[in-house]
N, C-alpha and C positions, 0 to 999 in steps of 0.2 A: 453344186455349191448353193449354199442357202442364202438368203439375205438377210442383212445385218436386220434384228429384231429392234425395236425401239425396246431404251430402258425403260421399266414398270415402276413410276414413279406414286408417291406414296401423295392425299393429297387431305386438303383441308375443305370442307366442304361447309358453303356458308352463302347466305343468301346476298342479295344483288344491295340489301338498305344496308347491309354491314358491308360491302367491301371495300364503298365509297371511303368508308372509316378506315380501312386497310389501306388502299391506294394514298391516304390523304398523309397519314403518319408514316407510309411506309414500310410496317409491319403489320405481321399476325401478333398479337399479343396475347400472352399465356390470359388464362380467365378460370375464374374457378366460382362455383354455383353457391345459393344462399347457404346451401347445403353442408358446404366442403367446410372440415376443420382447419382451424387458424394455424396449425401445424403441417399444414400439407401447403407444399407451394402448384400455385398455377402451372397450369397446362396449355400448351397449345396446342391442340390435339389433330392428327393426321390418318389416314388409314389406307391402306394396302387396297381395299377395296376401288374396284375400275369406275363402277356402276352411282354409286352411292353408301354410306355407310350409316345403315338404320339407326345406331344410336344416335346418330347427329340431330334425326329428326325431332324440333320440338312439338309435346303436344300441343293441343287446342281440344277446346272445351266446345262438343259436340253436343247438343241436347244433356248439357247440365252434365258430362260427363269427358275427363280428359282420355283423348286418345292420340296416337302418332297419324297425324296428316301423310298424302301420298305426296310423292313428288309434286307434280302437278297443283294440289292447295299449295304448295309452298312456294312454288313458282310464279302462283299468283298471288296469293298474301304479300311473299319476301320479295317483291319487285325483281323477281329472277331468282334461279341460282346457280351458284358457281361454284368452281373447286380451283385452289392454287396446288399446285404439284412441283416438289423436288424429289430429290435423291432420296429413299428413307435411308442413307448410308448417313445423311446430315444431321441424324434424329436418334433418340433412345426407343428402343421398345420394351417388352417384356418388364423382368423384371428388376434390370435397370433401369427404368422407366419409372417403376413402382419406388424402384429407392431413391432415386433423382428426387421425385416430387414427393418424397417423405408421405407417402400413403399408406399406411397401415395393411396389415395382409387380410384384417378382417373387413375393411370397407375396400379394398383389391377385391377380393369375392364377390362383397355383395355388388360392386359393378360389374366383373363377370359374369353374374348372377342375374343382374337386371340385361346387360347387352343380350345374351343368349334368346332372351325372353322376348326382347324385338327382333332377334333375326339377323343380329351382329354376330362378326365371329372376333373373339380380342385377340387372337391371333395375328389379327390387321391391323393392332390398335401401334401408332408409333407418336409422339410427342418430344415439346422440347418445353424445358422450364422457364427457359432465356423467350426473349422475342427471334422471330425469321421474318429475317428482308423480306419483303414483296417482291422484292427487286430481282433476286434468286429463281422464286418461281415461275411455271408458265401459269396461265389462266384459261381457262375454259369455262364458256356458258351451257347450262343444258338447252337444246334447242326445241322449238316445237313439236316435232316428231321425235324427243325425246334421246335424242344425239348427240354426248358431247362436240363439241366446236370451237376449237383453241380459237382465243381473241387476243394472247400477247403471249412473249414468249420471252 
């Protein structure tokens, strides 16, 4: 007889100076970049990935040139970091996810297009348009030796 597996929960992954903002209001709140057309609604973005999920990584300007930080910069830049994790049964993916948030199929690509290129797969990619309770997920820090470490649940 096997042992009951933990469910593989989908998570949000964001540093230790934003969570304080999460715990404070309560949610993760959709967000959308300078970038994003006035016709696309916010995203709160989640991902399948265990580990970390490379497009989350923002860059930094390295010798006059942006590139994606490792973990590690980010854990010390972002005063930590962390991942909230629910159900992705709570959440849209694909390309319900695409329609949800009114994204176009042609900039759907080109972030396909860009996540590949860091080492994302958007097959992991799941999101909600609405805000998600805090309250819903667990949290987990990454730890020194690089180990998630539930801290609330």
């Amino acid at each position: 007889m096997n042992a009951p597996s933990t469910p593989m929960l989908a998570w949000h992954y964001t540093l230790g100076v934003h969570l304080l903002g999460i715990l404070e209001n309560g949610y993760i709140l959709p967000q959308d970049t300078p970038d994003t057309p006035a016709v696309e609604c916010p995203v709160a973005w989640f991902s399948l990935n265990q580990q970390h999920e490379p497009s989350a990584l923002k860059s930094i300007l390295v010798n006059g040139k942006a590139q994606p930080p490792t973990l590690a910069v980010m854990r010390q830049l972002g005063n930590g970091v962390y991942r909230l994790g629910l159900s992705p049964r709570a959440l849209l993916g694909g390309e319900p996810l695409r329609r949800e948030a009114r994204i176009s199929k042609a900039r759907w690509a080109e972030l396909l297009k860009q996540a590949k290129a860091r080492g994302a797969n958007a097959a992991e990619w799941f999101g909600s348009v609405d805000p998600v309770a805090a309250s819903d997920c667990v949290i987990e820090v990454l730890g020194d030796d690089q180990q998630w470490v539930r801290v609330a649940s």
